[in-house]
N, CA, C and O of each residue as an XYZ file, in Angstrom:
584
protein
N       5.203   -100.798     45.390
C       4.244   -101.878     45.464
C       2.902   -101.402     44.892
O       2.555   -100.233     45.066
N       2.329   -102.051     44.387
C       1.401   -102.121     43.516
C      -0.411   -101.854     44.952
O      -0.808   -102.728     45.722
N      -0.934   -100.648     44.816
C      -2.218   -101.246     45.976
C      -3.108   -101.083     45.140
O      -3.014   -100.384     44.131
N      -4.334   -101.906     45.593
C      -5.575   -102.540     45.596
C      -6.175   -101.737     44.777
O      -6.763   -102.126     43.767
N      -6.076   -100.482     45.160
C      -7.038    -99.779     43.659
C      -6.541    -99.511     42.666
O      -7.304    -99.320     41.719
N      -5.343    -99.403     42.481
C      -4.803    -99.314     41.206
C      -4.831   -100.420     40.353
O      -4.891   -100.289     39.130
N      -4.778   -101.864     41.110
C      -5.113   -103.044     40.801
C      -7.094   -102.989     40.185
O      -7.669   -103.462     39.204
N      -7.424   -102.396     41.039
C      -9.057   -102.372     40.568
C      -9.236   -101.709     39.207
O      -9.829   -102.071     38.191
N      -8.603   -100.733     39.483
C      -8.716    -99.634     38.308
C      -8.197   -100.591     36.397
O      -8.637   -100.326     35.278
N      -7.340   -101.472     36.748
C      -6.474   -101.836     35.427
C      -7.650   -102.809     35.500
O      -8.233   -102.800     34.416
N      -8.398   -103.913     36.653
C      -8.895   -104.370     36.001
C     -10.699   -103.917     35.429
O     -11.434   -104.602     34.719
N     -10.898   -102.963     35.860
C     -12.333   -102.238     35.919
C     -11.798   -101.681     33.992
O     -12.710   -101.673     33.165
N     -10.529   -101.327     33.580
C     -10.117   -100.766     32.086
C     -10.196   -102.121     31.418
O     -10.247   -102.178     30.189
N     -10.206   -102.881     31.933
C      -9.877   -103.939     31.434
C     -11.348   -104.503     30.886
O     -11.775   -104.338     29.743
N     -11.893   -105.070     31.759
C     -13.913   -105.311     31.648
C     -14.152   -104.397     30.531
O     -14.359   -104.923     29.438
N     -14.166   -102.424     30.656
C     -14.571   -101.883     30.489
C     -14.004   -102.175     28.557
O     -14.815   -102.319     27.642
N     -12.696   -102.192     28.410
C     -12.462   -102.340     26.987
C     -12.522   -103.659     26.514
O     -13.176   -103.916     25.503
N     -12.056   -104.318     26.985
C     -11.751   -105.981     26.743
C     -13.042   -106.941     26.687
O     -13.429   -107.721     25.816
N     -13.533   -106.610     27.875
C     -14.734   -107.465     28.507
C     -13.934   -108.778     29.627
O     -12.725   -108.840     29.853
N     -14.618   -109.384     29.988
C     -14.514   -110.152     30.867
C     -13.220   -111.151     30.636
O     -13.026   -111.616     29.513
N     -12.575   -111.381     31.445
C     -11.754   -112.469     31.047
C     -12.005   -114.300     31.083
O     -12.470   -115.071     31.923
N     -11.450   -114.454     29.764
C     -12.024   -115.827     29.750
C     -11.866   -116.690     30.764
O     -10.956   -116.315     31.504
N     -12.265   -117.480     31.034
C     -11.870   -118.236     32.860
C     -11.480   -119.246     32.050
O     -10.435   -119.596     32.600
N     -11.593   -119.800     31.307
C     -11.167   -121.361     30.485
C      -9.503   -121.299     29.815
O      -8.796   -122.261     29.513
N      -9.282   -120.279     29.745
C      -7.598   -120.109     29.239
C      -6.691   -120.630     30.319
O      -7.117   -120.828     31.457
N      -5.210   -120.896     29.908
C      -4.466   -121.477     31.420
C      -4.098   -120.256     31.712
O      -4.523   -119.225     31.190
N      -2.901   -120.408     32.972
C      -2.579   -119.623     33.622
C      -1.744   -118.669     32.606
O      -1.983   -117.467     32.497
N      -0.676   -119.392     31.833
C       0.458   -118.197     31.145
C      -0.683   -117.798     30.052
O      -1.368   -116.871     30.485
N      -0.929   -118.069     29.249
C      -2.011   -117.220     28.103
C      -3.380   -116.406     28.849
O      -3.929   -115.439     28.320
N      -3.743   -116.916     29.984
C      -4.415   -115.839     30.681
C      -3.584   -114.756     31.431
O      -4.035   -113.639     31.684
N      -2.610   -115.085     31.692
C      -1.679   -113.893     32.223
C      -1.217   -112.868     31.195
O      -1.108   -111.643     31.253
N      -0.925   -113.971     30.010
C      -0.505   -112.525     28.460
C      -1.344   -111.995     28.718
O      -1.179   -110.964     29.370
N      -2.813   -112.448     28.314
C      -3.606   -112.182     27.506
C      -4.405   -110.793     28.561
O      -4.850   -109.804     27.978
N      -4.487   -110.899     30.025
C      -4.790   -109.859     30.820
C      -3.843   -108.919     30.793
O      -4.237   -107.754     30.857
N      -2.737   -109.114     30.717
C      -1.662   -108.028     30.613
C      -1.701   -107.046     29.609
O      -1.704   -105.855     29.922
N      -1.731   -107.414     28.431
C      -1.947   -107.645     26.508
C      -3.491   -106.527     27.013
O      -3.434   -105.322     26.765
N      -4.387   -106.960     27.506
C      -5.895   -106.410     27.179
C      -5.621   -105.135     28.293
O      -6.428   -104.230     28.507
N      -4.398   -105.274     28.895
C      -4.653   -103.908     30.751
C      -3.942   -102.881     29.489
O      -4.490   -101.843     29.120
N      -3.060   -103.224     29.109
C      -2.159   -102.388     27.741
C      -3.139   -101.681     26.308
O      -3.044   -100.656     25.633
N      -3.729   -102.437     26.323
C      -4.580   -102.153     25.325
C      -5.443   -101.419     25.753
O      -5.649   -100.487     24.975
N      -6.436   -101.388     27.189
C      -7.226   -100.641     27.125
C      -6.628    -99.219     27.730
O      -7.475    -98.331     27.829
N      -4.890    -98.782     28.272
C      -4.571    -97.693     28.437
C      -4.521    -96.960     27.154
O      -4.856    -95.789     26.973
N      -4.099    -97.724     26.367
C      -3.571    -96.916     24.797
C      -5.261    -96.794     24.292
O      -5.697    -95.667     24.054
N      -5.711    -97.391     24.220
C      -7.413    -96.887     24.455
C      -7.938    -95.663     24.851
O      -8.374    -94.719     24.192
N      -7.798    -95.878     26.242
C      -7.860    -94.150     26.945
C      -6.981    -93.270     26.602
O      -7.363    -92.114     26.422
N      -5.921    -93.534     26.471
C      -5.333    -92.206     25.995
C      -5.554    -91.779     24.434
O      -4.983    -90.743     24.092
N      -6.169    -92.333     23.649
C      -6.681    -92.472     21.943
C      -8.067    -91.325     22.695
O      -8.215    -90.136     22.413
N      -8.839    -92.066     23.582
C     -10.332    -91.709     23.120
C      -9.651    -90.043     23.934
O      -9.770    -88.949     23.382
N      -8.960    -90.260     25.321
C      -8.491    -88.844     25.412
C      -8.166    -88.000     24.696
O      -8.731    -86.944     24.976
N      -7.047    -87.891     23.300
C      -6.943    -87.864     22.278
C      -7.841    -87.385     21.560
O      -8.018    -86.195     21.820
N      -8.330    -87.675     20.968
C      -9.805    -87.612     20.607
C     -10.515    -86.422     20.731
O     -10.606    -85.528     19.890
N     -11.202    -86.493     22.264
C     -11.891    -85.678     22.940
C     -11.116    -84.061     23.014
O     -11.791    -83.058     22.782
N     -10.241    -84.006     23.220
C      -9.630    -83.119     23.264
C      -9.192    -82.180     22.094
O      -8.741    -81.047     22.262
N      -9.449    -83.010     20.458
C      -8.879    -82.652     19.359
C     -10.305    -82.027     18.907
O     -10.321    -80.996     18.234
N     -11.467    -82.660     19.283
C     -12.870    -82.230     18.853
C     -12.871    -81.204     20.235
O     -13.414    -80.148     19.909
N     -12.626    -81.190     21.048
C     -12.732    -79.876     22.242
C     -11.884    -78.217     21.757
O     -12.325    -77.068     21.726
N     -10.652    -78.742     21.467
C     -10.087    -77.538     20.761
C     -10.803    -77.415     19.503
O     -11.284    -76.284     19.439
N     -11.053    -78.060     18.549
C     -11.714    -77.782     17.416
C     -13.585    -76.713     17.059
O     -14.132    -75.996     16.221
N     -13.808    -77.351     18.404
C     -14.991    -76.511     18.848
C     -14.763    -75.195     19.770
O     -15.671    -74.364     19.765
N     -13.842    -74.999     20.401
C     -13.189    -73.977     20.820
C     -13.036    -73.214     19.672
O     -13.735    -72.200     19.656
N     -12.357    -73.396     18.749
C     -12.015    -72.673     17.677
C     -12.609    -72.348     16.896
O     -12.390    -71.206     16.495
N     -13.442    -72.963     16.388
C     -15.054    -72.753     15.601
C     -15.637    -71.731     16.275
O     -15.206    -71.134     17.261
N     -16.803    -71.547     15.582
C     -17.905    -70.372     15.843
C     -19.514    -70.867     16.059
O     -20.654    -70.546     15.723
N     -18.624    -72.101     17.036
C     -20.238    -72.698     17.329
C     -20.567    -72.583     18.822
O     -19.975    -72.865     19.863
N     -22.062    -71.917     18.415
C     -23.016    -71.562     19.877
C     -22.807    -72.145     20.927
O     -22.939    -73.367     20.856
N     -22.457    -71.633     22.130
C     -22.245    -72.773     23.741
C     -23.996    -72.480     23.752
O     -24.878    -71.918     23.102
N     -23.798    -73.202     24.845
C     -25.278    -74.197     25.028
C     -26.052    -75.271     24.119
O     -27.116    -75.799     24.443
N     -25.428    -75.482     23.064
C     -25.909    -76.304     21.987
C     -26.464    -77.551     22.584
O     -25.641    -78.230     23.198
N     -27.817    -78.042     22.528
C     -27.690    -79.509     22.466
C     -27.630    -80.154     20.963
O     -28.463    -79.934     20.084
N     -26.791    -80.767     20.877
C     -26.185    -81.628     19.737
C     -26.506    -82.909     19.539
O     -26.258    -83.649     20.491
N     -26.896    -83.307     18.765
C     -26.511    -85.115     18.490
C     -25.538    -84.784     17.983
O     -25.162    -83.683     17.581
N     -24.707    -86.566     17.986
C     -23.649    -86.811     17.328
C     -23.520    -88.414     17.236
O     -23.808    -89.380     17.943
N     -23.025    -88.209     16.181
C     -22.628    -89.315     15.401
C     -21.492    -90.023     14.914
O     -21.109    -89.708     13.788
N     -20.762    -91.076     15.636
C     -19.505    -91.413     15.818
C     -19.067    -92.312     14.958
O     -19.772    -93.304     14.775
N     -17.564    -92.147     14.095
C     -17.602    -93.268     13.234
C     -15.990    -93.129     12.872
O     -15.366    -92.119     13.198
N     -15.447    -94.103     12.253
C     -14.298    -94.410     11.848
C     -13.916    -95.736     13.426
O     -14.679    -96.153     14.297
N     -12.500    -96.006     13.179
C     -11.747    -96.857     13.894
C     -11.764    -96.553     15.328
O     -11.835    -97.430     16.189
N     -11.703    -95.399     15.551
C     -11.566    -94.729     16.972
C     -13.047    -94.760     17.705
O     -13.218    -94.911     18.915
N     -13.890    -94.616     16.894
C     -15.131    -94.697     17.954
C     -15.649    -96.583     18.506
O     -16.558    -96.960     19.246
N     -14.748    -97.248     17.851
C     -14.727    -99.089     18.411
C     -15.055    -99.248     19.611
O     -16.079    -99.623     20.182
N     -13.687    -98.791     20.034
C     -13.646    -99.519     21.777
C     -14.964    -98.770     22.539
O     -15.392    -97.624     22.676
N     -15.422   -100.473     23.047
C     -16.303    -99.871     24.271
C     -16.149    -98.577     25.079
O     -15.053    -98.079     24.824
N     -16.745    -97.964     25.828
C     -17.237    -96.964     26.197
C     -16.879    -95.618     25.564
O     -16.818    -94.601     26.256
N     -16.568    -95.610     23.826
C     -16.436    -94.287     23.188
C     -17.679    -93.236     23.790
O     -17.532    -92.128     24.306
N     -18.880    -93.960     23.544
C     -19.853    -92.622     23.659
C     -20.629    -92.413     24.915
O     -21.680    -91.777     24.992
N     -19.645    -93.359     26.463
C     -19.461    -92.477     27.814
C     -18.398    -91.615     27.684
O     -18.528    -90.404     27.863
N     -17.634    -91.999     27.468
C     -16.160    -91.304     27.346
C     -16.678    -89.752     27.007
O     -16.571    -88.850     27.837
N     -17.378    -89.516     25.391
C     -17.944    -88.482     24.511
C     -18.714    -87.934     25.462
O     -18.360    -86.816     25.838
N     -19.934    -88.534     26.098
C     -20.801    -87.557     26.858
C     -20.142    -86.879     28.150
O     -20.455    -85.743     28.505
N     -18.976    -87.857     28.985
C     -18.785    -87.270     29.960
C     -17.332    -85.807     29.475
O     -16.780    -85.031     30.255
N     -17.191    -85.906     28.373
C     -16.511    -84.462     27.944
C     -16.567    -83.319     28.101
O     -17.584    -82.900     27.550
N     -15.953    -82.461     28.619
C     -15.895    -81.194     28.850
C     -15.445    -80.452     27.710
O     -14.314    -80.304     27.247
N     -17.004    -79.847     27.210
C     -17.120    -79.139     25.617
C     -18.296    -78.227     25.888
O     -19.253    -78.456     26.627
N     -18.044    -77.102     25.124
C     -19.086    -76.190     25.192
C     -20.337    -76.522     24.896
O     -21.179    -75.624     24.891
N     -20.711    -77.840     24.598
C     -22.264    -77.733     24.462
C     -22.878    -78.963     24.512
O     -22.076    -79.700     23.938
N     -23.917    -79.694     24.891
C     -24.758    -80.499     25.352
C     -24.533    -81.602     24.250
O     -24.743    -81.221     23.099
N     -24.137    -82.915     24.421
C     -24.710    -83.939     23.693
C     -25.694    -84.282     23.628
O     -25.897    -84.868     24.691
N     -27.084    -84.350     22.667
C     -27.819    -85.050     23.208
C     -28.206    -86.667     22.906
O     -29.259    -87.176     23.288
N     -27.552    -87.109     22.435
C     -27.484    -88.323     22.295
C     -25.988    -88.793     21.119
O     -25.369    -88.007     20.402
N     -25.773    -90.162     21.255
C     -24.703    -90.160     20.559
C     -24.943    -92.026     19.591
O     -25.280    -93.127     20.026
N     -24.584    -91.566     18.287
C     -24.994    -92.809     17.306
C     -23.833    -93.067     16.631
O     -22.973    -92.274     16.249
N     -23.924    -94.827     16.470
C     -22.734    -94.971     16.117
C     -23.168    -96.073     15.037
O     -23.824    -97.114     15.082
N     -22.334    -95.184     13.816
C     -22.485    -95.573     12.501
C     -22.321    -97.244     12.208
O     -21.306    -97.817     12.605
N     -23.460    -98.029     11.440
C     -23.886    -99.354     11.747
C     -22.452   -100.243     11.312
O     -22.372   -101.424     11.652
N     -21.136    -99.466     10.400
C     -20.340    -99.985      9.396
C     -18.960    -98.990      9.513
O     -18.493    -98.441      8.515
N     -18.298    -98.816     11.054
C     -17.577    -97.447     11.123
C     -16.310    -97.071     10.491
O     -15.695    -96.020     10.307
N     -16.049    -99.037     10.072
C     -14.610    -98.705      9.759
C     -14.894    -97.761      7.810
O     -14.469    -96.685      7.391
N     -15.941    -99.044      7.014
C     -16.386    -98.548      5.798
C     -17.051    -97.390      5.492
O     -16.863    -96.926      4.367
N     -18.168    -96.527      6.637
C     -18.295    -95.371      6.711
C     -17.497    -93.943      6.491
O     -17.852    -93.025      5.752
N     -16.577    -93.989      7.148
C     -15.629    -92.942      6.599
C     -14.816    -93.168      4.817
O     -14.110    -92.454      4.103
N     -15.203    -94.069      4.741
C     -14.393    -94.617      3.451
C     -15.661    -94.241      1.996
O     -15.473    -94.106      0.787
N     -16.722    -94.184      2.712
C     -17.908    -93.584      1.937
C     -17.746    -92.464      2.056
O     -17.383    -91.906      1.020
N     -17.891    -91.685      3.142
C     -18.072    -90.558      3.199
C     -17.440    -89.700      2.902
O     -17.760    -88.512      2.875
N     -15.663    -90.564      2.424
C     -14.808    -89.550      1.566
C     -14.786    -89.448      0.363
O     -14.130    -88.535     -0.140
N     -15.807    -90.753     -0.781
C     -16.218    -90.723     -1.702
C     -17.445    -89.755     -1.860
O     -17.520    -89.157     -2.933
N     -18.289    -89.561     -1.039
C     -19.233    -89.104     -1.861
C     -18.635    -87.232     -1.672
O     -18.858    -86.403     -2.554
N     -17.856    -86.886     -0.316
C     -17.611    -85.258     -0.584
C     -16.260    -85.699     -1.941
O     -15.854    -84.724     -2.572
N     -15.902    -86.511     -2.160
C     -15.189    -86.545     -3.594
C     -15.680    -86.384     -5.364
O     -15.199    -85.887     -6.382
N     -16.866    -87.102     -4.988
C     -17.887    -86.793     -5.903
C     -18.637    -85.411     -5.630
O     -19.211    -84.643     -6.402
N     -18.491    -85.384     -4.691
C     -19.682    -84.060     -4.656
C     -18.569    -82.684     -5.496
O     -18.884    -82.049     -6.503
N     -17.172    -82.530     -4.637
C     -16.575    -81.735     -5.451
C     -16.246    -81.790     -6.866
O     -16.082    -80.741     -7.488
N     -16.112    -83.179     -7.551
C     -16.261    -83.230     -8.308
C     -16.922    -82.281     -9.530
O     -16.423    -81.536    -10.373
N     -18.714    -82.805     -9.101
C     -19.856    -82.381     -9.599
C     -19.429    -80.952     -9.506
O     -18.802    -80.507    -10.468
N     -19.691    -80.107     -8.419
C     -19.158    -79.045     -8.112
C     -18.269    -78.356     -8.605
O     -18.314    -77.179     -8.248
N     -17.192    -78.713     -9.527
C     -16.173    -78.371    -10.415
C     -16.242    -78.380    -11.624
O     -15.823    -77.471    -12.340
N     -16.998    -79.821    -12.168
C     -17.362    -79.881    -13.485
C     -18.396    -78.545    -14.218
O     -18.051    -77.755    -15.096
N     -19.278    -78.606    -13.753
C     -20.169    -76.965    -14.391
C     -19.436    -75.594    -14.367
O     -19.805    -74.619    -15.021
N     -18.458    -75.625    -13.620
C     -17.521    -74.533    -13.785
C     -16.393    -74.296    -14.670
O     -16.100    -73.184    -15.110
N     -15.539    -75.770    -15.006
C     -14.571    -75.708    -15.563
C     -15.445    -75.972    -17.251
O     -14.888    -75.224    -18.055
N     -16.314    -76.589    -17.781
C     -17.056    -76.670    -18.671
C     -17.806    -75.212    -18.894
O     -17.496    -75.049    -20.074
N     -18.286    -74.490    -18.682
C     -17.503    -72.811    -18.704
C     -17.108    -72.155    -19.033
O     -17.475    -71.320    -19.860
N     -15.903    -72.335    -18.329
C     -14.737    -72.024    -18.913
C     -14.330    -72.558    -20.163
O     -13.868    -71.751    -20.970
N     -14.421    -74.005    -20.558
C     -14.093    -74.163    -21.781
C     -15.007    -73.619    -22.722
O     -14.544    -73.092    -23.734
N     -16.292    -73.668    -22.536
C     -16.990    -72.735    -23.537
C     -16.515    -71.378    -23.730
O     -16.284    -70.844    -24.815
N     -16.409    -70.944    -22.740
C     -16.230    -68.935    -22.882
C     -14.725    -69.357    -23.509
O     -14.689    -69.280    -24.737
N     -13.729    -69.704    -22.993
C     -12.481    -69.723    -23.622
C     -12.524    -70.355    -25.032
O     -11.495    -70.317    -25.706
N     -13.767    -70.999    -25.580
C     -13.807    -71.222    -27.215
C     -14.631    -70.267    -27.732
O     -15.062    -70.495    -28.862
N     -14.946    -69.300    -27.218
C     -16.159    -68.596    -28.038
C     -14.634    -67.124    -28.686
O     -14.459    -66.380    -29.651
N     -13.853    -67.514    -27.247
C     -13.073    -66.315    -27.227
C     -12.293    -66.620    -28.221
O     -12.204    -65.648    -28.971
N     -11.443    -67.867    -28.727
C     -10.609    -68.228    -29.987
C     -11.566    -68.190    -31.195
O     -10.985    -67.920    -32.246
N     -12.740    -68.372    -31.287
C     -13.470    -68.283    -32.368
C     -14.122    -66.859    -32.808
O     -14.950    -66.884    -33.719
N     -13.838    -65.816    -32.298
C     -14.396    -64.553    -31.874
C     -12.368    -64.121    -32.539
O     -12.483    -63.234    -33.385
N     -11.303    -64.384    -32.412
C      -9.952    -64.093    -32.717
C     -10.194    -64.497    -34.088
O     -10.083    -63.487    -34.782
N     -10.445    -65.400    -34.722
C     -10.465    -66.651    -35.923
C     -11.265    -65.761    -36.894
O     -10.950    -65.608    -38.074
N     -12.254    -65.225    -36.338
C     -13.208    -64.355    -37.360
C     -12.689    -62.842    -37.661
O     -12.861    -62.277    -38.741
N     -12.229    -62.448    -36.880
C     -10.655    -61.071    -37.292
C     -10.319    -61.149    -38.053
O      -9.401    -60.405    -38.401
């Protein structure tokens, strides 16, 4: 049998991801539709859990200073659902959030931000391999005069 706080709890995930439930829907489409949103906001928590844990080992593994206070800045699909950046602060990670911002455009943000380190390597490649094609023509023209 189902008790009272566990009942609180699905619907407190529920507010917390969903928001409020509409009172104007009938009974069966408000019944999907709370069921549909109690589902959604577990696969929610276990994403932002997810998450937290992939940037926790990742900073584990790195060679970055404990005690840090940090900003951070949250973006792509995963930082959406309501309470990403309680979720983020209340994390157990080696070092201090100090505040947390969330990019004005999150889904198109990452979609920039893989263009411009695309361009950037780019740039970054071009003066090198241009270079090389010089030194490797000086070197056939340097054979040619033999």
């Amino acid at each position: 049998m189902v008790t009272d706080s566990r009942v609180s709890v699905l619907i407190e995930w529920y507010e917390r991801y969903i928001g409020e439930p509409d009172a104007q829907t009938d009974i069966y489409t408000g019944f999907g539709l709370f069921f549909g949103g109690i589902a959604l906001a577990i696969y929610y928590q276990n994403l932002l859990d997810y998450v937290i844990e992939n940037i926790s080992r990742e900073v584990n593994e790195g060679d970055i200073e404990e005690g840090l206070d940090v900003p951070v800045v949250v973006t792509g699909g995963t930082s959406r659902p309501r309470g990403f950046e309680n979720h983020l602060l209340s994390a157990s990670i080696p070092f201090s959030i100090s505040g947390v911002q969330r990019a004005s455009e999150p889904l198109y943000s990452v979609a920039r931000g893989a263009l411009v380190a695309a361009r950037s390597d780019e740039q970054e490649r071009a003066p090198s391999e241009e270079t090389a094609a010089a030194d490797g023509g000086d070197e056939i023209e340097a054979e040619a005069e033999e």
